[in-house]
C-alpha positions as CSV (number, residue, x, y, z in Angstrom):
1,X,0.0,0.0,0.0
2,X,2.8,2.2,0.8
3,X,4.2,1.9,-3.3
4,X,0.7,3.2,-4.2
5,X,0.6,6.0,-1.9
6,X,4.0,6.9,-2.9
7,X,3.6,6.3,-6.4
8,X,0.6,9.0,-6.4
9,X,2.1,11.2,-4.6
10,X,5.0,10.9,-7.2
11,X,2.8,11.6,-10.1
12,X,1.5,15.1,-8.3
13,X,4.6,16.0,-7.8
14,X,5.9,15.4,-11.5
15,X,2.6,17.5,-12.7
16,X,3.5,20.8,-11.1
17,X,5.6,22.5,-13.4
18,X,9.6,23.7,-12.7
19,X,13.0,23.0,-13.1
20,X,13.0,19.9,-14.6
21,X,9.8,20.7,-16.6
22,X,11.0,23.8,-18.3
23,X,14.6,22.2,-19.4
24,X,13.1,19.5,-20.9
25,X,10.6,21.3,-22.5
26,X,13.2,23.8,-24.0
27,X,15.5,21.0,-25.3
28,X,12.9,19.1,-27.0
29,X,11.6,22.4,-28.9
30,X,15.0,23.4,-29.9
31,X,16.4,19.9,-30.9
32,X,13.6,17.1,-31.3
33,X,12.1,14.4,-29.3
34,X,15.9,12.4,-29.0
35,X,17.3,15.7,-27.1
36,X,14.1,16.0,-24.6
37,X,14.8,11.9,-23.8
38,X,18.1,13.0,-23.2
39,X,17.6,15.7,-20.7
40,X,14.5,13.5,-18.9
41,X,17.2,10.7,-18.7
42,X,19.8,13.1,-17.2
43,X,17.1,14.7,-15.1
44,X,16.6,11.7,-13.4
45,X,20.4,10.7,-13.4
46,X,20.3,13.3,-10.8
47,X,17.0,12.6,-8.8
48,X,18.4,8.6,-8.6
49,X,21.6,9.9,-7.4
50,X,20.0,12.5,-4.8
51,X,17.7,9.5,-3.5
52,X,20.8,7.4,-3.3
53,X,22.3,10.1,-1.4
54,X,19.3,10.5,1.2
55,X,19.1,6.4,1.5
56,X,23.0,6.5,2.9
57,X,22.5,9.8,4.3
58,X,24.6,11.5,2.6
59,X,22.1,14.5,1.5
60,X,22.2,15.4,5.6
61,X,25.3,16.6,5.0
62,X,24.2,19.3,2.5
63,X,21.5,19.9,4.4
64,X,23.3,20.6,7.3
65,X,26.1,23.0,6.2
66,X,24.9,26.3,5.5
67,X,28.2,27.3,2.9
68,X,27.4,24.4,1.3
69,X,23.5,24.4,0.4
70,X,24.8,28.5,-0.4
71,X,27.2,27.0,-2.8
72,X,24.8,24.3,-4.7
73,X,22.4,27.2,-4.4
74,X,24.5,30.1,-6.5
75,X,25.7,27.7,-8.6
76,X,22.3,26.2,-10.0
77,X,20.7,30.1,-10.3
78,X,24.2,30.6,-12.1
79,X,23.3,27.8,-14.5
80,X,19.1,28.6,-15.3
81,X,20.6,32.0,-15.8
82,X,23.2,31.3,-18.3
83,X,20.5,28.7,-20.2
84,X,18.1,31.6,-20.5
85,X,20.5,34.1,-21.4
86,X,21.0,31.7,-24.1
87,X,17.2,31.1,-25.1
88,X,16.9,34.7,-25.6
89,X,19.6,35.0,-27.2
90,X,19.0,32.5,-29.9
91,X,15.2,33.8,-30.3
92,X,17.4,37.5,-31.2
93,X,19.1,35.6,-33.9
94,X,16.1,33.6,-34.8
95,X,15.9,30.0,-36.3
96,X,18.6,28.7,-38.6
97,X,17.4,28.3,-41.9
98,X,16.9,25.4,-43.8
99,X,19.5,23.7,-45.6
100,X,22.6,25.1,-43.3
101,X,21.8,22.4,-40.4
102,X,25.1,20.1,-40.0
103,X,24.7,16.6,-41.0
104,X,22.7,14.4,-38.3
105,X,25.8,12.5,-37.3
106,X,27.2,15.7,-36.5
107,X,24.5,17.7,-34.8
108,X,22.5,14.9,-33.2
109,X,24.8,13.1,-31.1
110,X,26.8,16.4,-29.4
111,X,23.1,17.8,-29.5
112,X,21.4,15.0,-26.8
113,X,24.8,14.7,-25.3
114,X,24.6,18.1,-24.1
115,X,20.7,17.9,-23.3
116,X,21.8,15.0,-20.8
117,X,24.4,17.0,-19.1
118,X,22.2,19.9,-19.3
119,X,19.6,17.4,-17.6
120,X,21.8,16.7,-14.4
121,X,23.8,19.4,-14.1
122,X,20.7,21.4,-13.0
123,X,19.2,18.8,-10.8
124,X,22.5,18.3,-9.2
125,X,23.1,21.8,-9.0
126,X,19.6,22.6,-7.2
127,X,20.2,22.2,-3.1
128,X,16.1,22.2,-3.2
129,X,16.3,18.4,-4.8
130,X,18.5,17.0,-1.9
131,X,16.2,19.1,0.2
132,X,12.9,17.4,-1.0
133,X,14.7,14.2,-1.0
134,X,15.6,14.2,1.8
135,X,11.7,15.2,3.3
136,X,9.5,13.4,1.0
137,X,11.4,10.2,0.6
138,X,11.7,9.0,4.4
139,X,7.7,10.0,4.9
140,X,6.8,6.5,3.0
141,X,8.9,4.9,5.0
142,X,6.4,2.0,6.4
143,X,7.9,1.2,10.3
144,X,10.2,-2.2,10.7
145,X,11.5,-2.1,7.3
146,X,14.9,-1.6,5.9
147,X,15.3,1.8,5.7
148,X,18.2,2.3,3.2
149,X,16.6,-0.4,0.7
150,X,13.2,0.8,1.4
151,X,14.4,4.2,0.0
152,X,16.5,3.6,-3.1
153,X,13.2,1.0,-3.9
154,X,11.4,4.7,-3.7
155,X,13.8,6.2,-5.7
156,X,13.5,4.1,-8.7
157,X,9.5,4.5,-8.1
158,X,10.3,7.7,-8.4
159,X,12.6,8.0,-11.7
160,X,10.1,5.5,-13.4
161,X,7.1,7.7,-12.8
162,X,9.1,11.1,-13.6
163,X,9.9,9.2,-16.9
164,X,6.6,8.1,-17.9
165,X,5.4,11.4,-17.1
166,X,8.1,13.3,-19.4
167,X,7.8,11.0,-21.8
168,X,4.4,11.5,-22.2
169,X,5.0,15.5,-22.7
170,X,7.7,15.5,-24.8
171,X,5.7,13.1,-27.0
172,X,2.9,15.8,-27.2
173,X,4.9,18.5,-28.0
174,X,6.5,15.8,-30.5
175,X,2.8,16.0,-32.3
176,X,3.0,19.5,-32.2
177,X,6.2,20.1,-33.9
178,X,4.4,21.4,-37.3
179,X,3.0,24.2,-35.0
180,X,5.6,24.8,-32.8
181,X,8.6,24.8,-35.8
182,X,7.1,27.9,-37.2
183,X,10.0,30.3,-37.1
184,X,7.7,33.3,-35.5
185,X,6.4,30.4,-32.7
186,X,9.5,28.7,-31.9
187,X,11.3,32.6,-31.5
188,X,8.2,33.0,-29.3
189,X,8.7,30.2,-27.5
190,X,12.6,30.5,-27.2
191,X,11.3,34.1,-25.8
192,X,9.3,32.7,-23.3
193,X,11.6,29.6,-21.8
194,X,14.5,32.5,-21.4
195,X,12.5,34.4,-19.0
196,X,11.2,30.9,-17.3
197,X,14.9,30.0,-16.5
198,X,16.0,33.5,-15.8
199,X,13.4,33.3,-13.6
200,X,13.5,30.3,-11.9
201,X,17.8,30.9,-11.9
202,X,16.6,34.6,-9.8
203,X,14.3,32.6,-7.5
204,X,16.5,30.3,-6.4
205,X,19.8,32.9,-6.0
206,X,17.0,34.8,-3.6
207,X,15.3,32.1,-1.6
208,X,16.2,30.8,1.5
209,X,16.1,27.2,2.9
């Protein structure tokens, strides 16, 4: 019963848009569906690894020192700032036209590499995950069981659900593409994820624990 309640829980959480939400998003507009798998599947590189961290108790660490939760915390706003600078800035230039794209082996492959980094830099880089690991994870705890295995089992719950979940958005906005590849939409929407992640980047430079 605990899985169920958990997995729930889980699927709320993946629904309310942030972080995570808006980097995919942006990568799957600017470079297909393969670039949006990418940064899902570095996205939840980093939520696996911060549950790892909270089943060993290694995320009380973070939480516990001030300098460095203020570190993690500069860092990530330093990241979603840069990454919107960069949205806007390619909405300036506009889209590149047809015909001078490099060849797919060429752009594809650099393209979702740096979608996946993009992916887990930002979850690693955002104190807030260890945070709401470190809160949500041990509250489905049930009582007598293991607790480290109990919580990297949750962990994977987690990852699977955050990937269905993804996977189903990125495969909308997949349908979409004839609509949202319009050269005036997609500089709209490049417009509009800049000042998400500039956003979100100012938000978290700002907030407290």
């Amino acid at each position: 019963m605990y899985l169920l309640a958990f997995a729930g829980a889980c699927v709320l959480v993946a629904m309310v848009p942030g972080v995570s939400t808006a980097i995919i998003l942006r990568q799957t507009l600017r470079s297909g569906r393969g670039s949006g798998l990418a940064a899902t599947l570095g996205n939840e590189t980093g939520i696996l690894l911060w549950g790892l961290a909270a089943a060993f108790g290694l995320s009380a660490l973070l939480v516990a020192s001030q300098l460095a939760y203020d570190v993690m915390r500069v860092a990530g706003a330093v990241v979603l700032v840069v990454m919107g600078a960069q949205s806007l800035w390619q909405a300036r230039k506009g889209p590149v036209p047809t015909g001078t794209a490099a060849p797919p082996e060429v752009a594809t492959a650099p393209g979702r590499r740096g979608s996946y980094l993009a992916g887990i830099g930002t979850c690693l880089a955002n104190p807030k995950a260890a945070v709401f690991a470190m809160s949500f994870l041990p509250q489905f705890v049930p009582a007598g069981q293991n607790v480290p295995v109990t919580l990297v089992t949750l962990a994977v719950v987690w990852v699977l659900i955050d990937l269905l979940w993804y996977g189903l958005l990125i495969w909308a906005v997949d349908r979409a593409k004839d609509l949202l590849g319009r050269p005036a939409v997609r500089r709209r929407l490049e417009q509009i994820s800049g000042v998400v992640l500039i956003g979100l980047g100012v938000r978290l430079a700002v907030e407290s624990r």
